[in-house]
VEXROSE-392787 format. One line per field, with one value per residue (C-alpha): residue number from 1; residue in one letter; x, y, z. Coordinates in Angstrom, 3 decimals. Example, Ala and Ser with C-alpha at 12.3 -4.5 7.8 and 13.67 -1.06 7.14 Angstrom:
2
i [1,2]
aa [A,S]
u [12.300,13.670]
v [-4.500,-1.060]
w [7.800,7.140]
This chain:
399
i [1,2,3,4,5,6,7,8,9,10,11,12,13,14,15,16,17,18,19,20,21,22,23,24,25,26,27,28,29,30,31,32,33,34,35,36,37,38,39,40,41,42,43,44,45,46,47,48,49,50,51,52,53,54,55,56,57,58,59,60,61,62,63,64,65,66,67,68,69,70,71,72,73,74,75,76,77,78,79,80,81,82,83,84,85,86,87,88,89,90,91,92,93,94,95,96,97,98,99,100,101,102,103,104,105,106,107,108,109,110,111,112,113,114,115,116,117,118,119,120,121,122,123,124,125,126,127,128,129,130,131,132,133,134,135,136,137,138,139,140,141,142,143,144,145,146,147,148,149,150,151,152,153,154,155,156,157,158,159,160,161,162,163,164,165,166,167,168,169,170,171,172,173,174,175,176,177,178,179,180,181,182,183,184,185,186,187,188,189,190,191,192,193,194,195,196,197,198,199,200,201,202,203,204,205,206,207,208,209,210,211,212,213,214,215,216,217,218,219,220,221,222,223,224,225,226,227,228,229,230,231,232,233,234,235,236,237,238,239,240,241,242,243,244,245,246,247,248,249,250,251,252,253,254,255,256,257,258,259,260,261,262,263,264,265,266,267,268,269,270,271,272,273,274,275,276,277,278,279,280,281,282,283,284,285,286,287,288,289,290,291,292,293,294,295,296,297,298,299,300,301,302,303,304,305,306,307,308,309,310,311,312,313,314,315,316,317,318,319,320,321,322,323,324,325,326,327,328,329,330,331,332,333,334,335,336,337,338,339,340,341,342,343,344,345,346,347,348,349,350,351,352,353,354,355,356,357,358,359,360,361,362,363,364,365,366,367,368,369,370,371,372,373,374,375,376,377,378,379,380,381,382,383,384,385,386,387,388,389,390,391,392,393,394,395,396,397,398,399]
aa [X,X,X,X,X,X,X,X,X,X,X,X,X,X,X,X,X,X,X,X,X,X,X,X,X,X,X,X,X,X,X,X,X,X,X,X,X,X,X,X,X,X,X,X,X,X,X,X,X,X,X,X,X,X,X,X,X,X,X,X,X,X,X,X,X,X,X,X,X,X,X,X,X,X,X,X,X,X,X,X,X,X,X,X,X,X,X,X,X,X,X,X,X,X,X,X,X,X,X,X,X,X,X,X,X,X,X,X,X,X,X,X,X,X,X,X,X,X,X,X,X,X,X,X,X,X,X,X,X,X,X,X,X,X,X,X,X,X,X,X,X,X,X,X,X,X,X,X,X,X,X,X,X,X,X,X,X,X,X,X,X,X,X,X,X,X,X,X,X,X,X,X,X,X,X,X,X,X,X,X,X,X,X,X,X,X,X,X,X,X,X,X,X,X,X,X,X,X,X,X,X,X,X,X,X,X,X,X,X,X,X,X,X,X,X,X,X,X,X,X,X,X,X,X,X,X,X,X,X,X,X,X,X,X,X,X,X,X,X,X,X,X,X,X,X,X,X,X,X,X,X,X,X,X,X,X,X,X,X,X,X,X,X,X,X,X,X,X,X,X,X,X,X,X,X,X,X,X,X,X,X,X,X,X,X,X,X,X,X,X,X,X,X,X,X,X,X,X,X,X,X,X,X,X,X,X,X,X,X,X,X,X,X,X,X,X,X,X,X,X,X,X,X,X,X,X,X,X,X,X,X,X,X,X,X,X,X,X,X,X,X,X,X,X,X,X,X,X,X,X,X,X,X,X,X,X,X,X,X,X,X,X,X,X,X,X,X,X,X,X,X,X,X,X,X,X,X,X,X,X,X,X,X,X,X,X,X,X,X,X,X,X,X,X,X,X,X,X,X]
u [-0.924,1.468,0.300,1.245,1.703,-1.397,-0.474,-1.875,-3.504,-5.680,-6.370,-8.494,-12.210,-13.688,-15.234,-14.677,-14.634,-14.130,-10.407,-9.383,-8.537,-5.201,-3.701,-1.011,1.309,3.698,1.945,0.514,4.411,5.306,2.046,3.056,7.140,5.696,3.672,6.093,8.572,6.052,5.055,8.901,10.661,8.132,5.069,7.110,9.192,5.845,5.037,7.809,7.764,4.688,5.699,9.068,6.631,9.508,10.383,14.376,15.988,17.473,14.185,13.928,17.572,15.641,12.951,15.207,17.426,14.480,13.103,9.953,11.208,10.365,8.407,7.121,10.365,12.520,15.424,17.125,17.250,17.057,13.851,11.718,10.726,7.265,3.957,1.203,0.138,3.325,3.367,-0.327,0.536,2.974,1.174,-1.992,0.332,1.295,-1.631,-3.422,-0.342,-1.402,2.187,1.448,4.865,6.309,5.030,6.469,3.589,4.792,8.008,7.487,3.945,4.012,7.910,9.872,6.664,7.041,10.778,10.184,7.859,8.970,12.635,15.393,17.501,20.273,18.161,16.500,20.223,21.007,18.015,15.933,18.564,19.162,15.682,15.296,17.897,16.863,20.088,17.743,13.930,11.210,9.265,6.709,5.988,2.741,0.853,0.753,-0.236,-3.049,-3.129,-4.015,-5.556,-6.220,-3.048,-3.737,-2.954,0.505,2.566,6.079,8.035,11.233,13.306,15.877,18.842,21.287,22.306,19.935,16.929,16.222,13.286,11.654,8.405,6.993,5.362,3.836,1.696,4.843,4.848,8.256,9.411,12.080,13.953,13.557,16.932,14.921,12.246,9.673,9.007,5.764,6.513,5.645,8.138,6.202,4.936,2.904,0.980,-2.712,-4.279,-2.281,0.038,3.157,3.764,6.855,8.170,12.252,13.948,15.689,18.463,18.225,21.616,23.679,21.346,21.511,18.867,16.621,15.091,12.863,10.006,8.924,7.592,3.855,2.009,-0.829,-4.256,-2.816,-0.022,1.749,5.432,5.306,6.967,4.899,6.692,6.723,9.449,11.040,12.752,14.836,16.298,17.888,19.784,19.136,20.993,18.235,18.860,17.243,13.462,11.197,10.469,12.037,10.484,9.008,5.288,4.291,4.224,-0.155,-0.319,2.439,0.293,-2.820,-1.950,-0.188,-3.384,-5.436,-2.732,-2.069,-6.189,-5.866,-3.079,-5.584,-8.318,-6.618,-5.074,-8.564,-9.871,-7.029,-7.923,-11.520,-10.747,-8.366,-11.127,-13.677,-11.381,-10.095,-13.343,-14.966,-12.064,-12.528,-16.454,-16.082,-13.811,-15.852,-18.598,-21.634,-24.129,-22.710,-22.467,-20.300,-20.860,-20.939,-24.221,-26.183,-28.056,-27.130,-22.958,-23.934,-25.688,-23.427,-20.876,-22.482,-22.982,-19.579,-18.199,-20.487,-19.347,-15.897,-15.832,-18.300,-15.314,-12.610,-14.844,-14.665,-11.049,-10.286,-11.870,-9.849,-7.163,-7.648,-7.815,-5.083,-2.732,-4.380,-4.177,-8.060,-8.499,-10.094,-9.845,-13.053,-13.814,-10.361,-12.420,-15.313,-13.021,-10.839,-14.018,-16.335,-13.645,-12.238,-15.465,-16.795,-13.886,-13.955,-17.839,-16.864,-14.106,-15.775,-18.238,-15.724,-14.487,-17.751,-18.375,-14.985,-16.702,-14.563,-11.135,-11.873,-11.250,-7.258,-4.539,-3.355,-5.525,-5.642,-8.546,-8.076,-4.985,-6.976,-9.411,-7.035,-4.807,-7.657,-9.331,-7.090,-8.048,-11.194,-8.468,-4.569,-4.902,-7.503,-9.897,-13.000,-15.074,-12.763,-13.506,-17.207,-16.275,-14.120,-17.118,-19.318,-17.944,-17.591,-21.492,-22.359,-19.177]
v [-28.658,-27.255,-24.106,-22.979,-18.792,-17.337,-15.161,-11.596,-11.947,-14.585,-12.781,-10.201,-9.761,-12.255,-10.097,-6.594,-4.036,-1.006,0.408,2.820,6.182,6.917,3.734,4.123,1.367,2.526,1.862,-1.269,-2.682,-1.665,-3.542,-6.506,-6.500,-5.782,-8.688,-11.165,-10.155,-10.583,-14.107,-15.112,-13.548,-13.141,-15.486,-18.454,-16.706,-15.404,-19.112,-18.865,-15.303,-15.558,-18.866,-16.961,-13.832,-11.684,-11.782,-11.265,-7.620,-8.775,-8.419,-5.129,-4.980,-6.711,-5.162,-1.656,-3.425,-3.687,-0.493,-0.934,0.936,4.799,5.066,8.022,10.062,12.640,10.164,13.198,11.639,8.153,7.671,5.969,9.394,8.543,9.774,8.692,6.126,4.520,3.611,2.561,0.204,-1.249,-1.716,-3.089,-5.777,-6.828,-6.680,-8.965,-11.542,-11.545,-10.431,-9.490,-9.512,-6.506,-2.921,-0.981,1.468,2.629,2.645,4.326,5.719,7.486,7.830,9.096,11.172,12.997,13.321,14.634,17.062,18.526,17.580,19.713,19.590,17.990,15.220,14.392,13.926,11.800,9.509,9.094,7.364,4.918,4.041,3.949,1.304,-0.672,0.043,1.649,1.162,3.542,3.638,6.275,6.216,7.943,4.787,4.833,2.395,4.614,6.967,4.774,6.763,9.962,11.775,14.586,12.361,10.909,11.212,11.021,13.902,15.569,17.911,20.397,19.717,21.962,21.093,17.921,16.398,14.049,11.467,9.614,7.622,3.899,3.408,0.313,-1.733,0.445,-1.436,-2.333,-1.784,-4.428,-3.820,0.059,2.325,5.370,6.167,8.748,9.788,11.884,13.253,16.645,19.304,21.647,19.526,22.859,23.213,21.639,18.930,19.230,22.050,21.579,18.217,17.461,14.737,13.570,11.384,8.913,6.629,3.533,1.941,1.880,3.906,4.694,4.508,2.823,-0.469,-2.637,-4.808,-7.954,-8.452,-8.126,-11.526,-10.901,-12.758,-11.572,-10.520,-12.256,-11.895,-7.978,-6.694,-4.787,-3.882,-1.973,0.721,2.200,5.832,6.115,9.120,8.691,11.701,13.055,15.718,19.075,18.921,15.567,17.513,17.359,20.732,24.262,24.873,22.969,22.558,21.319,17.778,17.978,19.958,17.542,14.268,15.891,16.833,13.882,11.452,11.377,9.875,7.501,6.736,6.261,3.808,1.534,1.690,0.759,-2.164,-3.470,-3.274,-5.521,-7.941,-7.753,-8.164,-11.119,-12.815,-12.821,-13.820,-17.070,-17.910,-18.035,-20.903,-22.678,-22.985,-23.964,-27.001,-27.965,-30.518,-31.188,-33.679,-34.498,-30.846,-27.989,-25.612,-22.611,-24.339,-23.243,-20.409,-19.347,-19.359,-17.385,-14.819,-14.185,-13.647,-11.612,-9.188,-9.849,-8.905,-5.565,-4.692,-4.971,-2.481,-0.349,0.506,0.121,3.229,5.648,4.928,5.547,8.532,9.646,8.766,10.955,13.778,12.900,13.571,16.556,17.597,17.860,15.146,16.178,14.588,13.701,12.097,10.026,9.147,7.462,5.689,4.399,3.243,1.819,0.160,-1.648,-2.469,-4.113,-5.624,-8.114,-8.683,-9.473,-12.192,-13.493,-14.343,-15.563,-17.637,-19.434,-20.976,-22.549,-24.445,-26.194,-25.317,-21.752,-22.191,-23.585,-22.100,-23.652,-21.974,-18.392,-17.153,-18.475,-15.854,-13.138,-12.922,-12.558,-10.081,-7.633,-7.501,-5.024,-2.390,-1.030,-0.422,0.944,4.214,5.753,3.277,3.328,5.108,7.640,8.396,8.151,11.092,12.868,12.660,14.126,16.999,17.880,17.285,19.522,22.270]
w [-3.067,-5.615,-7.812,-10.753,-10.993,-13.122,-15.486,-15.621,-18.573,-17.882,-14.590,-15.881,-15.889,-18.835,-21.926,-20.372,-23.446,-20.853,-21.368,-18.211,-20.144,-18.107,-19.909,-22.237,-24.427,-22.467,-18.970,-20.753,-21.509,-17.923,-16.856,-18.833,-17.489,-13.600,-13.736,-15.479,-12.662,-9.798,-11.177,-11.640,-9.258,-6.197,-6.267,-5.837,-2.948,-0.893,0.388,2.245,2.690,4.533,7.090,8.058,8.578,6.851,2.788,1.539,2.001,-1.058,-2.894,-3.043,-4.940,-7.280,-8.003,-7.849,-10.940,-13.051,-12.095,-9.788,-7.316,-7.207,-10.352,-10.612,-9.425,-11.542,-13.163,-11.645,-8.178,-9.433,-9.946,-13.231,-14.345,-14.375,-13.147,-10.449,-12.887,-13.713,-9.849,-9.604,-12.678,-10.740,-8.021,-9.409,-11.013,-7.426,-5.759,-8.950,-8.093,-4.827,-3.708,-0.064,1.344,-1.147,0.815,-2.163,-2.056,1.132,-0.137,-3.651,-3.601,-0.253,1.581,-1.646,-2.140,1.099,0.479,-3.342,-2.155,0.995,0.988,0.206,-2.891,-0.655,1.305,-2.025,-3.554,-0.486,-0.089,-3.175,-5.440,-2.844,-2.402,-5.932,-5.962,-3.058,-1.330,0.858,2.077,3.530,6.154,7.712,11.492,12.293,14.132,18.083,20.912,21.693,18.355,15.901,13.362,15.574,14.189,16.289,19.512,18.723,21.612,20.452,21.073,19.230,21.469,20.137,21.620,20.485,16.716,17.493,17.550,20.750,19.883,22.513,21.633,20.160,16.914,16.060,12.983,10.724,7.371,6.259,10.154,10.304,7.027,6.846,6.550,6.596,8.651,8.131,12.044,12.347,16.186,18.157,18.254,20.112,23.306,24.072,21.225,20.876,18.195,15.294,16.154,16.590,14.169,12.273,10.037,10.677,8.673,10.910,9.624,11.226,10.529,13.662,15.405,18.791,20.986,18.068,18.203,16.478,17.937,17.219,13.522,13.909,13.127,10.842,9.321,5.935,3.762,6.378,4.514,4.798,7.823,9.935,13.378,16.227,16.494,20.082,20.093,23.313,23.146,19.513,18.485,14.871,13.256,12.407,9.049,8.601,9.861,6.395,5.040,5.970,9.447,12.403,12.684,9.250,9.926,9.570,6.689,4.414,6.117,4.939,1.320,0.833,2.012,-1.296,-3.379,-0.507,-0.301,-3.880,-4.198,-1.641,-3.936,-6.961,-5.274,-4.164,-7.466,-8.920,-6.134,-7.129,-10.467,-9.834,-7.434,-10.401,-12.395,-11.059,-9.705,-12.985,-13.937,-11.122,-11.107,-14.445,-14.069,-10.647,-11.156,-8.644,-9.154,-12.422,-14.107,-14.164,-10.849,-13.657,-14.789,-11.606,-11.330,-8.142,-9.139,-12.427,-10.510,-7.855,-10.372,-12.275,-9.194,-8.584,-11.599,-12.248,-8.723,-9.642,-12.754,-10.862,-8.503,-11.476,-13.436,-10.538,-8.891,-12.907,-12.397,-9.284,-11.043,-13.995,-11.694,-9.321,-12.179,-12.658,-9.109,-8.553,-6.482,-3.515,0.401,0.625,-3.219,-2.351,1.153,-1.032,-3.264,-0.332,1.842,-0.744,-2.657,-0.029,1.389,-1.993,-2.411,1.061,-0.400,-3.373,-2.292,0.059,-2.556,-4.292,-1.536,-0.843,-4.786,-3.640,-1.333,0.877,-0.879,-0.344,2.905,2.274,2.004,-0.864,-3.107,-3.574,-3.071,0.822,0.731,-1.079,1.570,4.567,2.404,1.469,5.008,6.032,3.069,5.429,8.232,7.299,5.311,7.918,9.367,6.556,9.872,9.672,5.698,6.110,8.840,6.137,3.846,6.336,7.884,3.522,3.636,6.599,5.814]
């Protein structure tokens, strides 16, 4: 069944007066160009995106010509010269085109963050203009076999060797695996040292790499185009000046600080999809009949959406809020915990609401809101498992 893209502006909650107070005109016209370049360029790519389980390294030269690429970085090294919310604009637009095979917030929101923040003047000069380009893209390695989200049990070990780092270990579920040139590897350079001790970040450049590998391209229920892969380090050599920040030991401390922003970006995301799910369900139940009158006539459909919809700017009101003091820099761990859990939990609820006024066609493929609700299943999981933010929350409750 052919489909015609949906424009943003149709995609957004019916009669909603509430205006997020971080917007600008300028974020609005950047909201406005993202999503006319997503709906263009992208949405009629990620059919095939998602069958061939990979979408075009040329894509991200795209989107780094028009500028979607590295946001909120200094034009000094590249970058838009934006802020937090320039990227989260960007971002929203995506996930409300339900663009699953693009992993720019990796890319943007998180890897050129850890570079901007704990790299020195020299690696920023070398890396960030390239990713801002799309000459080169990111990647961060912190997933294991038998880690998972238990960062404190990676296994992956970087041994000085002279003017050298020697890496031997095996990611895997690393978003953006198979294209990455640059690879944020979260390993232990003190083998000695318990829990967190002894973590470090090293930039690995993957390009001719010895000793490097990729795995197979992980096959996933959704965004199905994004390449998620497993990653082998067998005893690849990397030059000490590529470790992230001045001394050894610090990988913990830049994961941690860096995790609300990253929890953030999640939430935001679900919320578009939320809003995007109420959104097109509200045309379709209107131009689907049963027994002779519109399925928007029927209690039952009216009510559901109704919930759906209040649920929907419930979470857009507080992730707002986190947002509003993200730029700040008072967002706390644990407040970007509740956003990140709840969020993502209302929003599978909410599609798979959604889903079932389709009826029958909400379960195919060929119509979105099939493809919403595989894409946004994983929000509970990447990002720290939505267990492991209820624990977050906790251990703040009982401090």
């Amino acid at each position: 069944m052919s489909e015609q893209p949906v424009s943003h502006r149709v995609a957004r909650p019916p009669s909603v007066p509430y205006r997020s107070p971080w917007l600008t005109p300028e974020l609005e016209m950047l909201a406005d160009a993202a999503a006319r370049f997503f709906e263009e360029r992208f949405v009629p790519r990620e059919p095939q995106w998602s069958r061939d389980g990979l979408m075009d390294r040329g894509a991200w030269n795209e989107a780094g010509r028009v500028g979607l690429l590295c946001a909120s970085i200094p034009e000094a090294y590249g970058g838009g010269g934006g802020t937090l919310a320039h990227d989260i604009v960007i971002f929203s637009e995506q996930a409300r085109a339900l663009v699953g095979s693009f992993s720019n917030t990796v890319h943007s929101g998180i890897v050129a963050h850890y570079l901007l923040h704990y790299g020195s003047e020299a690696q920023k000069r070398r890396w960030l203009p390239k990713m801002a380009s799309g000459e080169m893209v990111g990647a961060i390695a912190m997933s294991e076999p038998d880690a998972g989200s238990d960062l404190q049990a990676i296994r992956t070990r970087a041994r000085r060797d002279g003017d050298h780092y020697v890496i031997d270990g095996a990611k895997t579920f690393i978003t953006n695996g198979y294209h990455a040139d640059l690879v944020f590897v979260v390993a232990k350079t003190d083998s000695a040292a318990k829990g967190s001790r002894g973590t470090s970040i090293i930039v690995v450049e993957t390009r001719d790499l010895a000793g490097f590998r990729r795995g197979k391209v992980l096959d996933k229920l959704g965004n199905r185009g994004s390449d998620t892969a497993e990653l082998f380090f067998d005893g690849v050599r990397v030059p000490v000046e590529n470790l992230l920040g001045p001394e050894e030991g610090q990988g913990f401390p830049q994961l941690m600080a860096q995790l609300p922003a990253e929890r953030l970006y999640i939430a935001m995301n679900a919320v578009a999809q939320m809003e995007r799910a109420v959104a097109m369900t509200v045309d379709y139940v209107k131009a689907r009949t049963v027994f002779g009158q519109p399925l928007s006539s029927l209690q039952n459909t009216r009510f559901k959406l109704a919930e759906c919809r209040s649920k929907a700017q419930i979470a857009r009101v507080y992730v707002d809020n986190c947002l509003v003091r993200c730029l700040a820099d008072e967002l706390s761990n644990d407040d970007a915990a509740v956003a990140k859990w709840w969020v993502t939990q209302t929003c599978n609820e909410v599609v798979d609401e959604c889903l079932q006024l389709h009826g029958g066609n909400g379960y195919i493929l060929d119509y979105p809101i099939a493809r919403l609700y595989a894409n946004a299943r994983v929000g509970p999981i990447y990002g720290g498992s939505n267990e492991i933010m209820k624990e977050i929350i906790a251990r703040e409750l009982f401090r």
